[in-house]
PDB file of the backbone (N, CA, C, O) and the ligand in Angstrom, with CONECT records:
HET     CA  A 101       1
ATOM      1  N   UNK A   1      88.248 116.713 118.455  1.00  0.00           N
ATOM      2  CA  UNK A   1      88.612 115.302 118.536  1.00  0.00           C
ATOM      3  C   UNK A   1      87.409 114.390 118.271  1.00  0.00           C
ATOM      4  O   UNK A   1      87.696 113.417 117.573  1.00  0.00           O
ATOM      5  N   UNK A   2      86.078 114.476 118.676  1.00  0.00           N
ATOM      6  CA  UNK A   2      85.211 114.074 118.405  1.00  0.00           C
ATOM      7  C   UNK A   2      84.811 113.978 116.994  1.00  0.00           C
ATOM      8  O   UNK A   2      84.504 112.931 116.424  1.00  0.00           O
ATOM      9  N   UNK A   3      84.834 114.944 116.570  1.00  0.00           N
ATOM     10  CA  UNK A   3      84.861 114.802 114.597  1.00  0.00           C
ATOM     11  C   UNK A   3      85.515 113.703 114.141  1.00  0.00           C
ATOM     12  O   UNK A   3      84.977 112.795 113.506  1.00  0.00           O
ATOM     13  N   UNK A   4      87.353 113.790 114.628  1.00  0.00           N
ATOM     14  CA  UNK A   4      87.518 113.375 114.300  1.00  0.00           C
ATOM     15  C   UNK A   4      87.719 111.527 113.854  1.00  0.00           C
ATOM     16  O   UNK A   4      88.149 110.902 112.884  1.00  0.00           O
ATOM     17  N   UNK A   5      86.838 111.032 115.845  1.00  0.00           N
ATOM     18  CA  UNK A   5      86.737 110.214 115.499  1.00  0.00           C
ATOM     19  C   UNK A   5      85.527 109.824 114.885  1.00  0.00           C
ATOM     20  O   UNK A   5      85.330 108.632 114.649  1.00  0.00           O
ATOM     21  N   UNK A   6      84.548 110.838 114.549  1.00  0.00           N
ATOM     22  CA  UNK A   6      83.238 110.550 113.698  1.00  0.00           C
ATOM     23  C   UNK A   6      83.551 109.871 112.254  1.00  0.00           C
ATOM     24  O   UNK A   6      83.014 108.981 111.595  1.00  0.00           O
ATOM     25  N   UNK A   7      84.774 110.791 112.063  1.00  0.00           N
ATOM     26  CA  UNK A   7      85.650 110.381 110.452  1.00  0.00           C
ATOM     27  C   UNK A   7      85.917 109.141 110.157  1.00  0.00           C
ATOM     28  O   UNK A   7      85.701 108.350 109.239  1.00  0.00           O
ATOM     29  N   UNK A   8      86.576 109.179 111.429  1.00  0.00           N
ATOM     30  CA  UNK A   8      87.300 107.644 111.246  1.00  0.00           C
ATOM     31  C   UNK A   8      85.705 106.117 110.933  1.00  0.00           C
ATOM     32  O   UNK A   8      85.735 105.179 110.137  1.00  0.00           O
ATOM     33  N   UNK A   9      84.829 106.418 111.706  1.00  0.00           N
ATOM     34  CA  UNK A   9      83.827 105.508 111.472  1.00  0.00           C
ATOM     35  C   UNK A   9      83.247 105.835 110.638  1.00  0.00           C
ATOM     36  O   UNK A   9      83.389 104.904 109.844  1.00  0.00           O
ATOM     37  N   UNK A  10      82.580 106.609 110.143  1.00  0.00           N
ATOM     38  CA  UNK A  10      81.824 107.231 109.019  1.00  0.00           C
ATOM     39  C   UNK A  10      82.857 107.012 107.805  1.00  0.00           C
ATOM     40  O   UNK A  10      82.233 106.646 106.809  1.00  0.00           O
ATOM     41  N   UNK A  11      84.080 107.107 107.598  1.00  0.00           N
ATOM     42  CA  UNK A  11      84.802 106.664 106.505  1.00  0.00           C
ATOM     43  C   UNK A  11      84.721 105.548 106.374  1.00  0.00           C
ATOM     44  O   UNK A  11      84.386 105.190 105.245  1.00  0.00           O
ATOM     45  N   UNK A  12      84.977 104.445 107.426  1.00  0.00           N
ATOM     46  CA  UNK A  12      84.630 102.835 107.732  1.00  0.00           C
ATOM     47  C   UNK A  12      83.393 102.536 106.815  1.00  0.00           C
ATOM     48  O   UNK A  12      83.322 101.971 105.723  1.00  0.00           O
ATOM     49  N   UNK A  13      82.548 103.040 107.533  1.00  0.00           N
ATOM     50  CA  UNK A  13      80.851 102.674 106.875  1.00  0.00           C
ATOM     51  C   UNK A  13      80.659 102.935 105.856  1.00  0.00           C
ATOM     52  O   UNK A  13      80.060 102.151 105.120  1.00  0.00           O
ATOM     53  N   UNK A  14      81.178 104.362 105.350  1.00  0.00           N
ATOM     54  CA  UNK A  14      80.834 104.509 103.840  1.00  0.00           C
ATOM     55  C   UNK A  14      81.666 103.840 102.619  1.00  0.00           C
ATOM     56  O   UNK A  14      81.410 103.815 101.415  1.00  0.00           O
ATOM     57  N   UNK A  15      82.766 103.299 103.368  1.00  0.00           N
ATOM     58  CA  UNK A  15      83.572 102.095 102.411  1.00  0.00           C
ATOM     59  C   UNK A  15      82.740 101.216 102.243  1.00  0.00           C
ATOM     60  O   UNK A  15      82.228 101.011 101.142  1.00  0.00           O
ATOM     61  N   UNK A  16      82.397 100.395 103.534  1.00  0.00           N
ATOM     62  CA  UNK A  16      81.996  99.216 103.194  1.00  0.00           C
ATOM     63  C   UNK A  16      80.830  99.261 103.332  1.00  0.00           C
ATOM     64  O   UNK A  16      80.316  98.347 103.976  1.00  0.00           O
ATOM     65  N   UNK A  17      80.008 100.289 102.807  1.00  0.00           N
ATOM     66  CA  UNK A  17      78.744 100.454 102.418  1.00  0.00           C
ATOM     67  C   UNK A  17      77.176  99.785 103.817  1.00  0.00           C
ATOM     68  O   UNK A  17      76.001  99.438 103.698  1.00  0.00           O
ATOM     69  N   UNK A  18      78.155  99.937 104.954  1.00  0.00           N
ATOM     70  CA  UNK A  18      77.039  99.377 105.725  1.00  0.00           C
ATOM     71  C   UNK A  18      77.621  97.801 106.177  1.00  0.00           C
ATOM     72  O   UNK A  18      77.523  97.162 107.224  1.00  0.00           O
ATOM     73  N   UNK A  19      78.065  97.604 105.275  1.00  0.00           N
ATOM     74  CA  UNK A  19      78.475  95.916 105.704  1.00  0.00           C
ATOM     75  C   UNK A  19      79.298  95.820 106.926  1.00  0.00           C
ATOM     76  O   UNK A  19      79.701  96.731 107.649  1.00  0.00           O
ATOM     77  N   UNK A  20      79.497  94.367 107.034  1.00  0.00           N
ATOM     78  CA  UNK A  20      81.137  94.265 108.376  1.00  0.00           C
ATOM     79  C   UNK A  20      82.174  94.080 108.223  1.00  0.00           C
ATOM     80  O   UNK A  20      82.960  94.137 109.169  1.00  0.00           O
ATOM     81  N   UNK A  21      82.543  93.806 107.046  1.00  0.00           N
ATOM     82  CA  UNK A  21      84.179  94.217 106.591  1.00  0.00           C
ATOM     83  C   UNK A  21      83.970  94.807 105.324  1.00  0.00           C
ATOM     84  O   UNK A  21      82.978  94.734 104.600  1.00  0.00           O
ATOM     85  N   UNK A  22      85.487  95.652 105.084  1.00  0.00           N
ATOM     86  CA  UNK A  22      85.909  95.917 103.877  1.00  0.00           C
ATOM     87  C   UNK A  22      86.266  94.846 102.610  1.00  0.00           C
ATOM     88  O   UNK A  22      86.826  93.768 102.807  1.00  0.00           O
ATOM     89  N   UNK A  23      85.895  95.272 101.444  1.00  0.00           N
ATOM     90  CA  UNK A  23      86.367  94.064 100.593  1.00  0.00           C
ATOM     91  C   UNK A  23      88.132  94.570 100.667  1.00  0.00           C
ATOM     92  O   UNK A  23      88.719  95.266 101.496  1.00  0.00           O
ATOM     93  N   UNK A  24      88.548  93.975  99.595  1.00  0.00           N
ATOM     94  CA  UNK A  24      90.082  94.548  99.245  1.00  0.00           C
ATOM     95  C   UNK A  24      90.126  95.361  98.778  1.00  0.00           C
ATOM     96  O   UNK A  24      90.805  96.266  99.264  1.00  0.00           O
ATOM     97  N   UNK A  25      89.206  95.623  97.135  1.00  0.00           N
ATOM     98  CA  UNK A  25      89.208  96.836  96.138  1.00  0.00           C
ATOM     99  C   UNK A  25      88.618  97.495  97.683  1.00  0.00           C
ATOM    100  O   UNK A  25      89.499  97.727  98.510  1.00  0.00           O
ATOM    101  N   UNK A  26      87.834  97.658  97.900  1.00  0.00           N
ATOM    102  CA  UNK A  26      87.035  99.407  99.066  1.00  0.00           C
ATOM    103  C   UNK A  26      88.195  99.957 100.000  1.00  0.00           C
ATOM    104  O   UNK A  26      88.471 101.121 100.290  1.00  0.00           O
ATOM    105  N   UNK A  27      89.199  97.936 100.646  1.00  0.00           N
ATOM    106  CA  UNK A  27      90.195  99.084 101.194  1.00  0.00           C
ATOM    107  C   UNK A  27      91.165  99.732 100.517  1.00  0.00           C
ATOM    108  O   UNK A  27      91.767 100.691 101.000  1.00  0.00           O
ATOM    109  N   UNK A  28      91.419  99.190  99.183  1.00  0.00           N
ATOM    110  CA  UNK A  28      92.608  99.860  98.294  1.00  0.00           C
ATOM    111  C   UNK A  28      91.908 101.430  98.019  1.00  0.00           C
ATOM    112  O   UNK A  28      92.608 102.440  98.076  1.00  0.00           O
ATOM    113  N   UNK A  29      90.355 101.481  97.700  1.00  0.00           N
ATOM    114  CA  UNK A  29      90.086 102.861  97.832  1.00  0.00           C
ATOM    115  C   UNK A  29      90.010 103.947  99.051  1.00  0.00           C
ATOM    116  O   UNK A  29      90.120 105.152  98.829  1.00  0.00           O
ATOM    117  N   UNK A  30      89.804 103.386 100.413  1.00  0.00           N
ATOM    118  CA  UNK A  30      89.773 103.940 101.266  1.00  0.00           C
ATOM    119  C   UNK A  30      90.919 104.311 101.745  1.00  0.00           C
ATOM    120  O   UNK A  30      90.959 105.361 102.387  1.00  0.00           O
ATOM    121  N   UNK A  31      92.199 103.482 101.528  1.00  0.00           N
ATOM    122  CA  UNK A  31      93.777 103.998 101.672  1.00  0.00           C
ATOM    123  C   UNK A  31      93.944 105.249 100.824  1.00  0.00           C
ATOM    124  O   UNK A  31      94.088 106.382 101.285  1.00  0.00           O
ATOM    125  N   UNK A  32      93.905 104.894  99.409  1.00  0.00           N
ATOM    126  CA  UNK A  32      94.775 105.848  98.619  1.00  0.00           C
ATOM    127  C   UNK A  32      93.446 107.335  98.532  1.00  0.00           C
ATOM    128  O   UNK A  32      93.734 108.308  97.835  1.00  0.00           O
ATOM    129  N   UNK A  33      92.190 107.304  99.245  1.00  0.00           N
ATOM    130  CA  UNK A  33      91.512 108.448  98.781  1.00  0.00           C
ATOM    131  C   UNK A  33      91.479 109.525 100.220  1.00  0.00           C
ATOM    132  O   UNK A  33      91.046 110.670 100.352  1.00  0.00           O
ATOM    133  N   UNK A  34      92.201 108.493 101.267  1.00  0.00           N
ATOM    134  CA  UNK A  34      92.164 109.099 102.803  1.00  0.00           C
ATOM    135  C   UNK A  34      93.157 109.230 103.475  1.00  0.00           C
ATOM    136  O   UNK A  34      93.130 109.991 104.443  1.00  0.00           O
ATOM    137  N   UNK A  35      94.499 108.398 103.083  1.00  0.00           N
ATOM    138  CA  UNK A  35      95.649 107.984 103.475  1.00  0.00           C
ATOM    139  C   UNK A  35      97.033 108.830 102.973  1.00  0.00           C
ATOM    140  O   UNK A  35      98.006 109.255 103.597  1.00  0.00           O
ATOM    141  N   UNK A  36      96.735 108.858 101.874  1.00  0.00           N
ATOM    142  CA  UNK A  36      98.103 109.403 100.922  1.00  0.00           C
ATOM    143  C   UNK A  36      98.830 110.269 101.659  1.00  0.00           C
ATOM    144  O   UNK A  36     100.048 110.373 101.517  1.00  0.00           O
ATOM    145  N   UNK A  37      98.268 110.834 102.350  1.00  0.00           N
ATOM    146  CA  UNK A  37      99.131 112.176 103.009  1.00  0.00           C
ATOM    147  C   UNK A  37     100.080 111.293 104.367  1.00  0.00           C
ATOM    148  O   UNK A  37     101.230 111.506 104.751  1.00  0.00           O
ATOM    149  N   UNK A  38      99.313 110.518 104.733  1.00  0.00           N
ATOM    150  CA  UNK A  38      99.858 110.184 106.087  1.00  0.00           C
ATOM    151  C   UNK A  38     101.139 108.729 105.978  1.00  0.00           C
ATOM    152  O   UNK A  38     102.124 108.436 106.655  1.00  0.00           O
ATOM    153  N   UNK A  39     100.403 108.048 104.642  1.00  0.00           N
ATOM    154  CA  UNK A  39     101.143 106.914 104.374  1.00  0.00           C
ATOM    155  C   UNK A  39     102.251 107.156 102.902  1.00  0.00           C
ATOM    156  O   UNK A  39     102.301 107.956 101.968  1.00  0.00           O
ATOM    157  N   UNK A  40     102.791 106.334 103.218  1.00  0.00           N
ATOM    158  CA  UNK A  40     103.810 105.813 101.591  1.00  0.00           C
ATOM    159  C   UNK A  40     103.028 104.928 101.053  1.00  0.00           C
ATOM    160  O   UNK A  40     101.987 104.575 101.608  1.00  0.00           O
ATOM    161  N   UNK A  41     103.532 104.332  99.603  1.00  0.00           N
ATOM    162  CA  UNK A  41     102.821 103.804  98.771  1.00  0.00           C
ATOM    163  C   UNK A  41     101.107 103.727  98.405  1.00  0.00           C
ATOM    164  O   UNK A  41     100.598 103.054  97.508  1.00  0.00           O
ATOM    165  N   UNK A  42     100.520 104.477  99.222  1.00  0.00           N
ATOM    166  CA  UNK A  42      99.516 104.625  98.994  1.00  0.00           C
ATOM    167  C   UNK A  42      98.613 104.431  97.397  1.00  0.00           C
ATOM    168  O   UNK A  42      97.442 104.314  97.035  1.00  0.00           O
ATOM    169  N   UNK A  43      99.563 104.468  96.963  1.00  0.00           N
ATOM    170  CA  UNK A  43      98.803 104.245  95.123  1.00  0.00           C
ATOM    171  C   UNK A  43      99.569 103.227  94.550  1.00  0.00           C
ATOM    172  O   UNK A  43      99.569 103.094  93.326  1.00  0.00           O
ATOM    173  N   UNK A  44     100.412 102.277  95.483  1.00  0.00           N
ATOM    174  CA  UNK A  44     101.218 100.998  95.259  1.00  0.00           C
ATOM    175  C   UNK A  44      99.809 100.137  95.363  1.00  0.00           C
ATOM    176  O   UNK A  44      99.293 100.361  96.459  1.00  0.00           O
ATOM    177  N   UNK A  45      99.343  99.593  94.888  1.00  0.00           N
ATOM    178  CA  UNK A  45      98.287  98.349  94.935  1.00  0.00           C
ATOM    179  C   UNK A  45      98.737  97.061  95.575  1.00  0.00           C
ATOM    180  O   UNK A  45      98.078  96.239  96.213  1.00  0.00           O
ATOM    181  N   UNK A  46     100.161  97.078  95.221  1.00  0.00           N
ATOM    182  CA  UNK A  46     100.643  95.747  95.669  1.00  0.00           C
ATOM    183  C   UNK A  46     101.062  95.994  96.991  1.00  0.00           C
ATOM    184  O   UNK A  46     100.625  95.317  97.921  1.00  0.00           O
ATOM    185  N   UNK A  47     102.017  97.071  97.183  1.00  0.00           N
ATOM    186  CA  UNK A  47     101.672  97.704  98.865  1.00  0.00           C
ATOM    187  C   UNK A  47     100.567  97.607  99.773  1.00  0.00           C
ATOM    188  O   UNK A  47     100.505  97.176 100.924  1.00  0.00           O
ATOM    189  N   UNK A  48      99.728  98.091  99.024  1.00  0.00           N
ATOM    190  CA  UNK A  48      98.440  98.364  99.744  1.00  0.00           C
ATOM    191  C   UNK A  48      97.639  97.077 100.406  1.00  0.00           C
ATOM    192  O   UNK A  48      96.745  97.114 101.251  1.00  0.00           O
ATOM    193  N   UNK A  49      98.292  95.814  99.698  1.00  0.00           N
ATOM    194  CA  UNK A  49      97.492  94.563  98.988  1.00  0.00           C
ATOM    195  C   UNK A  49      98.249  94.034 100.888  1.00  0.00           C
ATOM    196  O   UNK A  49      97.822  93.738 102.004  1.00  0.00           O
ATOM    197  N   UNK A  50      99.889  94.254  99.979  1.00  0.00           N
ATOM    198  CA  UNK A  50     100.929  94.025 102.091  1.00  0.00           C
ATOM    199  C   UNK A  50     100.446  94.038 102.893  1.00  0.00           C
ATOM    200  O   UNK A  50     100.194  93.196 103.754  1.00  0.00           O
ATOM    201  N   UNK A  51     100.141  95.386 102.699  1.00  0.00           N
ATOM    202  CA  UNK A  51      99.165  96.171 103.957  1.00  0.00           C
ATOM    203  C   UNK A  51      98.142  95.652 104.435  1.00  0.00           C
ATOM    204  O   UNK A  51      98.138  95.616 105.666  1.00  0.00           O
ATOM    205  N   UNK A  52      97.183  95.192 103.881  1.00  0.00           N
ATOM    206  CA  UNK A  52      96.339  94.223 104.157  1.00  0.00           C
ATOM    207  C   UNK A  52      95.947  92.756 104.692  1.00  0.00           C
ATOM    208  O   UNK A  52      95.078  92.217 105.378  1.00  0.00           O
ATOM    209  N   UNK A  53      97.133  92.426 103.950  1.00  0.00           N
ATOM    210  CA  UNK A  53      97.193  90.917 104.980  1.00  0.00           C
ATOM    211  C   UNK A  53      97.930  91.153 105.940  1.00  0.00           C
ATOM    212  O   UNK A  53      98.086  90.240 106.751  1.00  0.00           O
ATOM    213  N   UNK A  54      98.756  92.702 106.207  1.00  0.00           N
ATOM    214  CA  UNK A  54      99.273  92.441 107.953  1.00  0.00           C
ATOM    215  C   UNK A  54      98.053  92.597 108.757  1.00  0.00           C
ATOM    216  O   UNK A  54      97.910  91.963 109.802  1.00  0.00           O
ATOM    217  N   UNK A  55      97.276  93.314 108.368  1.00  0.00           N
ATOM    218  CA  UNK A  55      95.956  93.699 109.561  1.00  0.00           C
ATOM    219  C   UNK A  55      95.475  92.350 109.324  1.00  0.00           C
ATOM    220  O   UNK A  55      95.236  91.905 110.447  1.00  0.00           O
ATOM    221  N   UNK A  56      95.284  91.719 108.706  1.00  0.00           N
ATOM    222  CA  UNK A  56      93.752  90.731 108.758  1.00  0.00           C
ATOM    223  C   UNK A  56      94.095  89.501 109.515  1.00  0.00           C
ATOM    224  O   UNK A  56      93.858  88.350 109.149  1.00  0.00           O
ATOM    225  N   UNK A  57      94.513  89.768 110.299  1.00  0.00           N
ATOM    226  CA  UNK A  57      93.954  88.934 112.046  1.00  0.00           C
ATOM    227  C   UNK A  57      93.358  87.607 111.681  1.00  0.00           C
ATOM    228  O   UNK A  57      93.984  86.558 111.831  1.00  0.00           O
ATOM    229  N   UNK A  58      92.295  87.658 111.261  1.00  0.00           N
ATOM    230  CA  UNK A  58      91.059  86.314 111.046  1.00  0.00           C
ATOM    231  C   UNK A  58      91.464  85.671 109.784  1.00  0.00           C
ATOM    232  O   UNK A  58      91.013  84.600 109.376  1.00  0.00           O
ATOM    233  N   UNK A  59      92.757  86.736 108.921  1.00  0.00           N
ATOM    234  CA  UNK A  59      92.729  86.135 107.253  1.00  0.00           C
ATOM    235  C   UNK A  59      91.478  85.603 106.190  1.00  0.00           C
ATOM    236  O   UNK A  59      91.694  84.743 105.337  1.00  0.00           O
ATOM    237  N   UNK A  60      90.495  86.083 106.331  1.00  0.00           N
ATOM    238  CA  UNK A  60      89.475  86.386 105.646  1.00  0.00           C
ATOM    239  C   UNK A  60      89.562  86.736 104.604  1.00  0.00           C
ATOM    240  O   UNK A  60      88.907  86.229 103.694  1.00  0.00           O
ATOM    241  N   UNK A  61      90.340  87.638 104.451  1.00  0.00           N
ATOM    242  CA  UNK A  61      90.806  88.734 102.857  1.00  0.00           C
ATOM    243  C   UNK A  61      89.813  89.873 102.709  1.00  0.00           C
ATOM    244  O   UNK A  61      89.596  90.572 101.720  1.00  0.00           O
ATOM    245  N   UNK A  62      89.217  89.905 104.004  1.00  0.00           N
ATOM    246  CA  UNK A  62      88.621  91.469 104.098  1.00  0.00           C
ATOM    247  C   UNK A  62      89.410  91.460 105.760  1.00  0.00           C
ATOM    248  O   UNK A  62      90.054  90.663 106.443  1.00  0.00           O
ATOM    249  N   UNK A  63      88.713  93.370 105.912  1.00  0.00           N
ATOM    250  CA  UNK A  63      89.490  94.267 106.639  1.00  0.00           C
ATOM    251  C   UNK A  63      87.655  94.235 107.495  1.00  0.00           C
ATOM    252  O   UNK A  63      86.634  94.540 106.879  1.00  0.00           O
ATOM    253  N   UNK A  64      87.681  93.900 108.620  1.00  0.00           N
ATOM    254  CA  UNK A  64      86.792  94.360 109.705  1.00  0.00           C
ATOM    255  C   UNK A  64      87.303  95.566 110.177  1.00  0.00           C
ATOM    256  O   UNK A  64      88.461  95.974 110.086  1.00  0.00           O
ATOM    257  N   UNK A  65      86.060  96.252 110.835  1.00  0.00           N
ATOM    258  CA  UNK A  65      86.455  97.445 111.796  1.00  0.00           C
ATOM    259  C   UNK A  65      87.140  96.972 112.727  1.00  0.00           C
ATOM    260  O   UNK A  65      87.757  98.000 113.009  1.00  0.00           O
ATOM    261  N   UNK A  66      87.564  96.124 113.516  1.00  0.00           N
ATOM    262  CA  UNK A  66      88.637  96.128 114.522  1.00  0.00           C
ATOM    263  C   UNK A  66      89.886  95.947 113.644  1.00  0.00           C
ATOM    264  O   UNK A  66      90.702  96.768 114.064  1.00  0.00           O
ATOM    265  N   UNK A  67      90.447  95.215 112.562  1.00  0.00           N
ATOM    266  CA  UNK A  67      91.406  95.201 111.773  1.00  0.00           C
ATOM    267  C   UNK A  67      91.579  97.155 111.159  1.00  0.00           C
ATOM    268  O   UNK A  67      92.579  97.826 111.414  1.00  0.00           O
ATOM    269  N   UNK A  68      90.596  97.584 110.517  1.00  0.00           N
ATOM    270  CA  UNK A  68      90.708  99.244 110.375  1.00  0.00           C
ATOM    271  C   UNK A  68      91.431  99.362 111.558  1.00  0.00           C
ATOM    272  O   UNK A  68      92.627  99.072 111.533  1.00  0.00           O
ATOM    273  N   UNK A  69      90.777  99.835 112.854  1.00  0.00           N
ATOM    274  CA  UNK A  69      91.550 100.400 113.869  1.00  0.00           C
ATOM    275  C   UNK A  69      92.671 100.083 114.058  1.00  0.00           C
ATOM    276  O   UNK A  69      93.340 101.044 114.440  1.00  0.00           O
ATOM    277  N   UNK A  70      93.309  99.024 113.959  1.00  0.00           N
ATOM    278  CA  UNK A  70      94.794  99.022 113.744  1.00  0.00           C
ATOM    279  C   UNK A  70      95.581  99.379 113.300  1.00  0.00           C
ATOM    280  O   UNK A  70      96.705  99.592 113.755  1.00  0.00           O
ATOM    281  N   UNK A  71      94.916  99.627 111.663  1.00  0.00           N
ATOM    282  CA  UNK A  71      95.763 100.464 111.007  1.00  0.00           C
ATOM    283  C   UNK A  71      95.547 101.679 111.460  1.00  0.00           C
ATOM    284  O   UNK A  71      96.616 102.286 111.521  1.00  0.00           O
ATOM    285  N   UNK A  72      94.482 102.430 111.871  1.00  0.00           N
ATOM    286  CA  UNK A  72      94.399 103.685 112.339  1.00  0.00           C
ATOM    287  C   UNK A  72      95.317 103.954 113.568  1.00  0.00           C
ATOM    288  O   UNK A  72      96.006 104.972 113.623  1.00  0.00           O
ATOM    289  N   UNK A  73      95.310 103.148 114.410  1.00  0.00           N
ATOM    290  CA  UNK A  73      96.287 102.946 115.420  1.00  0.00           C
ATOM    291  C   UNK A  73      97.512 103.350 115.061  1.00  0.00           C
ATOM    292  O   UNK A  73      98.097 104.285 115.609  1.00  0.00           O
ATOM    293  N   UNK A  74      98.044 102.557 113.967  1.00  0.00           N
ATOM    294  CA  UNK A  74      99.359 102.287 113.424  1.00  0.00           C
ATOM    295  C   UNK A  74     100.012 103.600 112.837  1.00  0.00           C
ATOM    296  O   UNK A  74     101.157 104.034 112.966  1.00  0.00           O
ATOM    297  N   UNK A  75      98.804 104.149 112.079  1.00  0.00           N
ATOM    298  CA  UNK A  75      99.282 105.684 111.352  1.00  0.00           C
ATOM    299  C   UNK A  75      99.518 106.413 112.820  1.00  0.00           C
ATOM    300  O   UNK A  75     100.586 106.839 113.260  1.00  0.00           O
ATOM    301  N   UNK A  76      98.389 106.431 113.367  1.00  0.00           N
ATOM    302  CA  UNK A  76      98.517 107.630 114.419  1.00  0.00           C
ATOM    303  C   UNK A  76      99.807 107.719 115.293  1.00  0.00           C
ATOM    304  O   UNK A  76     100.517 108.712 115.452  1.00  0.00           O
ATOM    305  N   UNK A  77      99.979 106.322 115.892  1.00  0.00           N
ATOM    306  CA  UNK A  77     101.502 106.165 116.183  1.00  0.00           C
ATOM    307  C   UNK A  77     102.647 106.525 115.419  1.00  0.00           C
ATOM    308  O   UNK A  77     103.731 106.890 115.875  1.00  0.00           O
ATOM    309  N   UNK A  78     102.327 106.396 114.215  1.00  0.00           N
ATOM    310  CA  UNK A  78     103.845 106.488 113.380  1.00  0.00           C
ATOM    311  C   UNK A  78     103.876 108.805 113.622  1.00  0.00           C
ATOM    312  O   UNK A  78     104.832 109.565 113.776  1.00  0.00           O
ATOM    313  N   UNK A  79     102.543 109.046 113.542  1.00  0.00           N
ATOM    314  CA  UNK A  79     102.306 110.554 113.337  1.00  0.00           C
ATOM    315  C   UNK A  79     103.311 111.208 114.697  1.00  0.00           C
ATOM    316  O   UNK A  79     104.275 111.975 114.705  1.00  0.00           O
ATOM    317  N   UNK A  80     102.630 110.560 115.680  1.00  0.00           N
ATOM    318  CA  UNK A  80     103.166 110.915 117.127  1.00  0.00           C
ATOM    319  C   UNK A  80     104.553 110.358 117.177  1.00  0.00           C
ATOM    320  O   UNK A  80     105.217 110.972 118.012  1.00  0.00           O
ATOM    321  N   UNK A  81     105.167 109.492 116.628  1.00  0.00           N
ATOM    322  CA  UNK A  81     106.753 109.519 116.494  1.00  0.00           C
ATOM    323  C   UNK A  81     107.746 110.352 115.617  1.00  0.00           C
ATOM    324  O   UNK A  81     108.956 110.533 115.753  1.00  0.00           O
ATOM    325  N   UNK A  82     106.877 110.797 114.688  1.00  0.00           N
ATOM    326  CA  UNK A  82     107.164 112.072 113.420  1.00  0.00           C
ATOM    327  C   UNK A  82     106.832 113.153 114.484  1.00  0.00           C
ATOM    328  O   UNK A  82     107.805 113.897 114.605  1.00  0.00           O
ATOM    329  N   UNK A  83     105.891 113.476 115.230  1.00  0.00           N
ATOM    330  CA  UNK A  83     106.397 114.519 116.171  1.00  0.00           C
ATOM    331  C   UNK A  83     106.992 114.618 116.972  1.00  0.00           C
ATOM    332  O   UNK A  83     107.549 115.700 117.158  1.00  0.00           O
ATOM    333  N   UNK A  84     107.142 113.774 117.671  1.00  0.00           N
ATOM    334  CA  UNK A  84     108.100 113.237 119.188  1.00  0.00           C
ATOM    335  C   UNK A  84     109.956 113.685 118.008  1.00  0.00           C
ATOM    336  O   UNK A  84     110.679 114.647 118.268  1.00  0.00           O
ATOM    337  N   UNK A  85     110.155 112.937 117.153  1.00  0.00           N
ATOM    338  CA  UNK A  85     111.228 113.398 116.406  1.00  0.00           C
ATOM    339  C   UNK A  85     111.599 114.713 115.840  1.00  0.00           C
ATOM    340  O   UNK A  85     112.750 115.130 115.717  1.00  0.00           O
ATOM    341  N   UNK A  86     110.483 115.340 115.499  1.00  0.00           N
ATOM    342  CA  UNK A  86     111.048 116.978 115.003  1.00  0.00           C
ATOM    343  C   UNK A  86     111.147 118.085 116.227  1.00  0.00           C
ATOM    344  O   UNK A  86     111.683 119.192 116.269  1.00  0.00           O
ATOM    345  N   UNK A  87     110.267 117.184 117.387  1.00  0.00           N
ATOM    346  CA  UNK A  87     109.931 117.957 118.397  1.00  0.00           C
ATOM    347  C   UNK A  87     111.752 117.876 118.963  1.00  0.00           C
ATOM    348  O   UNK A  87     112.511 118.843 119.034  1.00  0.00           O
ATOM    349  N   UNK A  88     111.963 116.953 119.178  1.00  0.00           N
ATOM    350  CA  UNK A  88     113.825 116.624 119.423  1.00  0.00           C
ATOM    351  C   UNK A  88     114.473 117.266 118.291  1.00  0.00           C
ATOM    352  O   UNK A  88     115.443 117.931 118.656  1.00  0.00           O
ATOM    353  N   UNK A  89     114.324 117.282 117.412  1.00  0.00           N
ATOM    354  CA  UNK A  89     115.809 118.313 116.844  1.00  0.00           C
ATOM    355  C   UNK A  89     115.506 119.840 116.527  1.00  0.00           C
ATOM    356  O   UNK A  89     116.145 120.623 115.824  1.00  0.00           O
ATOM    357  N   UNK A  90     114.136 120.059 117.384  1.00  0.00           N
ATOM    358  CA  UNK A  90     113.952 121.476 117.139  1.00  0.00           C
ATOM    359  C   UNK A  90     114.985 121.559 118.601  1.00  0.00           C
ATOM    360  O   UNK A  90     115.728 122.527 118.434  1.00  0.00           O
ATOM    361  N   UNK A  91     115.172 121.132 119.461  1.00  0.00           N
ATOM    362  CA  UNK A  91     115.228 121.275 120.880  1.00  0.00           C
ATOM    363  C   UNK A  91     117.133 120.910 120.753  1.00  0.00           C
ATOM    364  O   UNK A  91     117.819 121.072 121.762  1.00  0.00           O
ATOM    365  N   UNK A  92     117.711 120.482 119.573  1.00  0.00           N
ATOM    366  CA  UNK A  92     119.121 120.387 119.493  1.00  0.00           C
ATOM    367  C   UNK A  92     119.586 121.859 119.073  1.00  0.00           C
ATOM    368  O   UNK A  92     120.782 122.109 118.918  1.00  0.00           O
TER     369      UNK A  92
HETATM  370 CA    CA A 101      89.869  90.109 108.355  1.00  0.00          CA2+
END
C-alpha cells in the first residue's frame, strides 16, 4: 500500500514536472498513460477536457494536487463499488 501511494505522488510530480499544478495537455497525458484501465474515455480529449473542469475547484484550468486526489478518490471509489457489486452476484 505504501508503493502504492508513492505512485500516486511520484506520478503527480513527474507530470507536472516539479511544479503545483498540472497544465491540461500533462493532465490529458497523465489520464490516458495511467488511467485507461480504470477509466472510460480515457483517449476522449474532450472527455478528459469534462473531466477536468469537474475537479478544478479554484477553476484555474490547471489540476493541483488536492484537485488530483479527487480524482484519485473518485476512481478508487468507483473500483470499490465494481467490487462491492461482483462481490454481490457472486453471493446470488
Ligand atoms: Ca485548479
Amino acid at each position: 500500500m505504501e508503493s502504492a501511494i508513492k505512485t500516486i505522488v511520484t506520478t503527480y510530480l513527474g507530470s507536472s514536472r516539479g511544479k503545483e499544478n498540472l497544465s491540461g495537455s500533462a493532465f490529458q497525458k497523465l489520464v490516458k498513460k495511467n488511467l485507461s484501465g480504470v477509466m472510460e474515455d480515457t483517449n476522449c480529449s474532450s472527455a478528459v477536457k469534462e473531466m477536468q473542469r469537474g475537479l478544478d475547484e479554484n477553476q484555474d484550468g490547471k489540476v493541483s494536487f488536492q484537485e488530483y486526489l479527487t480524482l484519485i478518490g473518485y476512481v478508487a471509489n468507483s473500483i470499490s463499488q465494481q467490487k462491492c457489486g461482483s462481490n454481490a452476484d457472486a453471493s446470488q
